[in-house]
C-alpha positions, 0 to 999 in steps of 0.5 A, spaced: 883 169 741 875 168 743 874 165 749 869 161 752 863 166 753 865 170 745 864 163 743 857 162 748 855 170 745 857 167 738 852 162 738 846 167 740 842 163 745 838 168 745 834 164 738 834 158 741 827 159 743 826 158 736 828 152 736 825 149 743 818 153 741 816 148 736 818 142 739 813 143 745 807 145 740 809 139 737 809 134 742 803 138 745 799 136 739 802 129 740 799 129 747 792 132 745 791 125 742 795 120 746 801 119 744 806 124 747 813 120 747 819 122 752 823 119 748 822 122 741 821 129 744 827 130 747 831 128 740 827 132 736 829 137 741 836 136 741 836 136 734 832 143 732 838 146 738 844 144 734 841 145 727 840 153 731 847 154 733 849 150 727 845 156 723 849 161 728 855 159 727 855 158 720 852 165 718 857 168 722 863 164 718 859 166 712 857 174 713 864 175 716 868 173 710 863 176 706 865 182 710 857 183 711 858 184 719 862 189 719 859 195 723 852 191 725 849 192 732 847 186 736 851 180 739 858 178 738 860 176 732 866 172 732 868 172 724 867 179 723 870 181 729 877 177 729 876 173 735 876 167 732 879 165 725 874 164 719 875 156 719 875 154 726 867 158 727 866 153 719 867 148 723 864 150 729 859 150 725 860 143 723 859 140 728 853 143 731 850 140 724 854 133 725 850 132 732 844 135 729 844 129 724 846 124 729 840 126 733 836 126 727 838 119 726 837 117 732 830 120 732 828 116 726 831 109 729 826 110 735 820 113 730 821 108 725 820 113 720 827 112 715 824 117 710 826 122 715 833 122 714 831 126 706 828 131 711 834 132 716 838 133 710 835 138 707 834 141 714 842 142 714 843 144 708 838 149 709 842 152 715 849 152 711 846 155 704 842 160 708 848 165 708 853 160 705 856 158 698 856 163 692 848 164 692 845 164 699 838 164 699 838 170 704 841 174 701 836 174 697 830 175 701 828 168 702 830 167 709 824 167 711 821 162 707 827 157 710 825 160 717 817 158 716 819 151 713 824 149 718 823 152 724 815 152 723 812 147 719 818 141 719 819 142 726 813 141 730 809 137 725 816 132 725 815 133 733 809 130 732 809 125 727 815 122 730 811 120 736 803 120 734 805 117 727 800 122 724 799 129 723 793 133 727 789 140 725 792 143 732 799 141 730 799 145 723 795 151 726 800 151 731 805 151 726 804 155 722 803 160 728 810 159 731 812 159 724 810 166 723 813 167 729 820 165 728 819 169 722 818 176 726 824 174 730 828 174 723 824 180 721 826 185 727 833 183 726 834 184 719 830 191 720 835 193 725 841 191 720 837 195 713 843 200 713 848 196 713 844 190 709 843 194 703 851 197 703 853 190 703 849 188 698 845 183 702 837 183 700 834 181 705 826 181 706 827 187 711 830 190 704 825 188 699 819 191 703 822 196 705 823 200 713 815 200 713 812 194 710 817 190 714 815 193 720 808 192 719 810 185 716 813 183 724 806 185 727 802 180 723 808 175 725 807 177 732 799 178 733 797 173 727 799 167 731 795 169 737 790 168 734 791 162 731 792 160 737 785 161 739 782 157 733 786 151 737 780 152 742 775 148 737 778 142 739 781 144 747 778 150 751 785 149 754 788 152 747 785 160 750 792 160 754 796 163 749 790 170 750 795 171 756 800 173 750 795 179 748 799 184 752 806 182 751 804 182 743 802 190 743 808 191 747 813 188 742 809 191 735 808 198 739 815 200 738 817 197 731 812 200 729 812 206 732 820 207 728 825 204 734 832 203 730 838 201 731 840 199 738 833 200 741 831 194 737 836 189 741 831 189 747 825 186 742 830 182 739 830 179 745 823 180 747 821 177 741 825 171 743 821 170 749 815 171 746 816 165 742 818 161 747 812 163 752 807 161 745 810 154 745 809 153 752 803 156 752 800 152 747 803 146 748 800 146 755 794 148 752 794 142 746 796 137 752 791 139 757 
């Protein structure tokens, strides 16, 4: 039986970062324009949080039953492992996209902006299609295209939406930089999971590039923001804060590039996570000074 702190390790709090990171971009770019909101970015906040833990848990009820978790490397997996019964994860899972929709709707009552509701519904059954149903979007190397939407571009330009009522140039360089950044955080998880990936039969994007282009496709996720971020400077000097993140980026790509595997990829899973988090902040606080 799964205890609390399989339950904890199974909603991977390690990729919340991915969540949070957009939000402070977005709500950054509201503040460059004043018009930063409380209320709007703390909803907009739980609600990507409990779309990420909703994505966790639905991917693993979904490869646990499909039998693709098998023999992966990384954390707990609580379908796969026979911690928790396949139906009790499925409706963890739902319940993390129900409060996500609760939020959703709370966020569009303080906004005014109704017509988000269409776009919070599409980002839930973007989080369950993922690996669910019979044909799921990242079996077939789409997952980074559902990564870069959701958790880049509808994330911070919502964020900043909601509260400015319009969308700014700073917020969509800043989108598609955390974007891209997202999409490295799935892109080194999935080349960690090639071998057993390509057993199972799941194509992911690592899969389709191949070991090589997959590693080199993880240091454009990684670098190319960065510089994004500097192209923020053309409306706030402030925006140059994410420069401190030049180091920390070489040392993330340095060792996929140079072939880490397996369990030596765990760390840059982690450290990839962080450097999300650390972009959001930084170019958060960049955009609102």
């Amino acid at each position: 039986m799964a205890t609390t702190s399989d339950w904890v390790a199974g909603a991977r709090p390690r990729t919340l970062p991915a969540a949070a990171a957009p939000v402070l971009i977005g709500s950054g770019a509201a503040a460059q324009v004043d018009a930063f909101a409380w209320l709007p970015a703390v909803l907009a906040l739980g609600v990507a949080l409990a779309l990420q833990v909703g994505v966790n848990y639905a991917n693993d009820y979904s490869d646990g039953v499909r039998g693709t978790d098998v023999d992966r490397v990384g954390p707990m997996r609580l379908t796969a492992s026979g911690a928790a019964r396949p139906g009790r994860v499925r409706a963890a899972a739902f319940a993390s996209l129900g409060v996500a929709g609760v939020l959703g709707l709370a966020l569009c009552a303080v906004s005014g902006h109704w017509w988000l509701i269409a776009v919070g519904a599409l980002a839930m059954l973007a989080a369950w299609f993922y690996t669910g149903g019979r044909r799921p979007y990242g079996y077939a190397g789409l997952g980074e295209v559902g990564v870069f939407l959701f958790f880049g571009l509808v994330a911070t330009l919502g964020t900043t939406y909601t509260q400015a009522d319009r969308v700014t140039w700073p917020a969509v360089l800043g989108a598609v930089g955390v974007g891209l950044v997202a999409c490295a955080l799935l892109m080194v998880n999935n080349v960690r999971d090639i071998p057993t990936d390509v057993v199972a039969g799941k194509r992911t994007l690592a899969v389709r590039l191949g070991d090589h282009r997959a590693r080199r496709a993880y240091a454009a996720g990684i670098l190319l923001p960065v510089a994004l971020g500097v192209a923020c400077a053309a409306w706030t000097p402030w925006a140059l804060l994410v420069t401190v993140l030049l180091l920390p980026a070489v040392l993330l790509v340095t060792p996929v590039v140079a072939g880490a595997q397996g369990r030596a990829l765990v760390p840059v899973l982690a450290g990839t996570g962080m450097f999300e988090l650390a972009y959001g902040v930084l170019l958060g606080a960049g955009l609102a000074l």
